[in-house]
Steps between C-alpha positions, in 0.01 A plus 500: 500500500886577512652827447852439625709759637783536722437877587880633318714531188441112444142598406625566157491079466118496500479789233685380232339135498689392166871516438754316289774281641841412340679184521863617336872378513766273400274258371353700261798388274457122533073577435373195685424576870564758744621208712741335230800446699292216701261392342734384159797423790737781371801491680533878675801554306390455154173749615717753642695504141159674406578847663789555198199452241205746693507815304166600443482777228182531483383553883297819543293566812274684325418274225389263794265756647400581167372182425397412911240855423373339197388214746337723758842413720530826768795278679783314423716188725851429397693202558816652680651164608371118384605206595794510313669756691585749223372877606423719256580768696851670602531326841793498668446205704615234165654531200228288355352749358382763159734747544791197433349448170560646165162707560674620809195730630295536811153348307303558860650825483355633143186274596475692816531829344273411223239409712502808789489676188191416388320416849541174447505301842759255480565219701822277546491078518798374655573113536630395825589143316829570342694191294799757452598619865752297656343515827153439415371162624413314194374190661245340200145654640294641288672758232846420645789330389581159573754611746790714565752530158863417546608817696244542672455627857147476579457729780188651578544765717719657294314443187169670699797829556567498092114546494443727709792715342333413209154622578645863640640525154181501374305679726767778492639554135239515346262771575159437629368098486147402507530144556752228644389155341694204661505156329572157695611490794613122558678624784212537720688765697225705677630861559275792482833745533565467093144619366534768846831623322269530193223706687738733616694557127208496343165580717257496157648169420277183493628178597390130398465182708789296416770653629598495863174565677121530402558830315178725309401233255426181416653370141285230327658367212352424165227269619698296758269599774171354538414810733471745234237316304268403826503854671218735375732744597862570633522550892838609515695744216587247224745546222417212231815414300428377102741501223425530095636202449425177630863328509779758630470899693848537334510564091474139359557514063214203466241633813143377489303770586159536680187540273399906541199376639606266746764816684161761468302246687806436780526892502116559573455206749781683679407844502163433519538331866680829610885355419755675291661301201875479379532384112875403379690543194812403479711729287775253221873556553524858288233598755188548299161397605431204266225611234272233537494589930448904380214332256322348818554802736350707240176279443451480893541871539215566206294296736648653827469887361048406417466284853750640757259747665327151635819477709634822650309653734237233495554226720363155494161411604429127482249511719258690270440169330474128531630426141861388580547496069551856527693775692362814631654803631353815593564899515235707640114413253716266276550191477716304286419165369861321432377200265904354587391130385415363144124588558237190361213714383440836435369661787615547876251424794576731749302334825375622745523875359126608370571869432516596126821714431394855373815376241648224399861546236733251387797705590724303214248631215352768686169352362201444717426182672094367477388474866198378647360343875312195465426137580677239326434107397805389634433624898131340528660235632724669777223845546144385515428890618594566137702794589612747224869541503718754255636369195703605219410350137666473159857562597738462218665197624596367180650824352689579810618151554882570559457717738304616852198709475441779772108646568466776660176511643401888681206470733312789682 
């Protein structure tokens, strides 16, 4: 099936299929919601009091790759700009910004260096929704304001210049970028010229769909779209979007967070039909990576470090089989079995396939899986040429219930 490339330095996406994404500003302090200001009707001035509180002590770049290897992360997407306006970057385009706060350093700056440091591709989000800029037209769609503030000027033709003055920044300052990642653009302005400005900055850089035109990637979104659950496999590059936990991106104090098992089985659905997969964390106010979110990375990369050679280079190949209860992807003579949904009994039929595997291994255990080709009860009905098709018995489904099982299965 798909192998996606573009042919250039944006091949790196496909490569490093896993990466960690970071949801991380202002409203860390209040810990309720990345998107505080509107959805608990703050008034802007009493959020932009936060900047003289944001002092984060405790940020270190490398403590978040630290704990993004311990997950399997090779890549790493930083909220530059949300909705909110504040940029945690020293822009010169707004005083809105971290290097006006007591912390008063450049945190895409040591992030940056952190990461080219330790070849860690690193890509930059960037809202184009922004409650704080007095030109932006805040006009009550989706993520936006009700309307314009008292002192407003919606304008925005010059709001689209403070973006793209914005984005050069970026693409400029701060060494090589891997990735431009564009959230919400109510605007519906269609021009290609912004993500062509990109291209030409930064030529390895990938660039999503919801920015200004069609870009590299699509984006789906925890499990908001039906596609990714009824395609057998991706048909364009896909970048799925989940966060740890299930209420807020941004740090909230009270978060309920995803079961382990129900993020391993969103990760392998995702790789397994050839997308890549973004997990977020979103760091509390001192800028530490909350210890229950490094808990879960860590459980998911004790799976991911056993399974992850199902992923990269193999590819998927649902075609192999008519059993839509599983995934499979292939490299070469193996083929993996992704069992991504609660299985109901302990074996996998693997229809129409009638070779036996010269080796069958549960890649979490590394023990081997029983295999056999035969004619079963249940298919009578459907097969009356009683044909004998592969099957794999006596998986420990109960034992590994919190998590996805992986076969590997190496045929002649």
């Amino acid at each position: 099936m798909h192998a996606f490339r573009f042919g250039d330095g944006r091949d790196w996406f496909f490569s490093k299929p896993f990466g960690m994404f970071v949801h991380w500003g202002l409203y860390a302090i209040p810990a309720w919601h990345e998107q505080v200001q509107q959805r608990r009707g703050m008034q802007r001035a009493a959020y932009e009091e936060l900047i003289d509180s944001f002092n984060p002590q405790q940020f270190d770049p490398d403590a978040w790759l630290d704990v993004a290897a311990s997950a399997g992360m090779t890549s790493l997407c930083f909220t530059t700009k949300h909705h909110d306006g504040f940029c945690l970057w020293d822009t010169r385009q707004t005083d809105f910004n971290v290097m006006q706060s007591p912390y008063g350093k450049d945190i895409l700056g040591l992030l940056a260096e952190a990461c080219q440091r330790r070849g860690v591709p690193l890509s930059l989000y960037y809202s184009i929704v922004d409650w704080h800029h007095p030109n932006y037209p805040n006009q009550g769609r989706n993520h936006e304001l009700p309307g314009p503030e008292p002192g407003d000027t919606p304008d925005l033709e010059r709001y689209l210049r403070f973006l793209n003055e914005q984005v050069r920044e970026l693409c400029t300052n701060y060494g090589e970028i891997h990735g431009f990642w564009w959230d919400n653009n109510r605007t519906d302005v269609r021009d290609p010229s912004i993500n062509e400005m990109i291209r030409k900055l930064q030529p390895n850089a990938v660039i999503n769909d919801r920015g200004f035109d069609d870009g590299d990637f699509g984006t789906p979104e925890r499990d908001y779209d039906s596609y990714v659950n009824e395609v057998a496999a991706f048909d364009r590059p896909t970048q799925a979007v989940e966060s740890v936990g299930h209420e807020s991106w941004g740090y909230k104090a009270d978060e309920d967070y995803h079961a382990d098992s129900y993020l391993i089985r969103s990760i392998d659905k995702i790789l397994a039909k050839g997308g890549v997969y973004l997990l977020n964390v979103g760091p509390t106010a001192d800028g530490a990576i909350p210890p229950e979110a490094v808990r879960i990375l860590q459980t998911i990369g004790r799976w991911y470090a056993a399974v992850n050679v199902a992923f990269h280079p193999a590819v998927p190949a649902p075609g192999e089989t008519e059993n839509r209860d599983v995934l499979l992807t292939r490299n070469g003579n193996n083929l993996y079995v992704h069992l991504y949904k609660p299985p109901p009994t302990s074996r996998v039929h693997l229809k129409p396939i009638r070779t036996l595997p010269k080796q069958a291994v549960l890649l979490n255990t590394g023990v081997p899986v029983e295999t056999c080709v035969d004619f079963l009860p249940s298919e009578a009905v459907t097969d009356s040429g009683h044909h004998e098709y592969l099957r794999l018995r006596n998986l420990p489904v109960n034992d590994l219930a919190d998590t996805v099982m992986v076969v590997q299965l190496t045929f002649d």
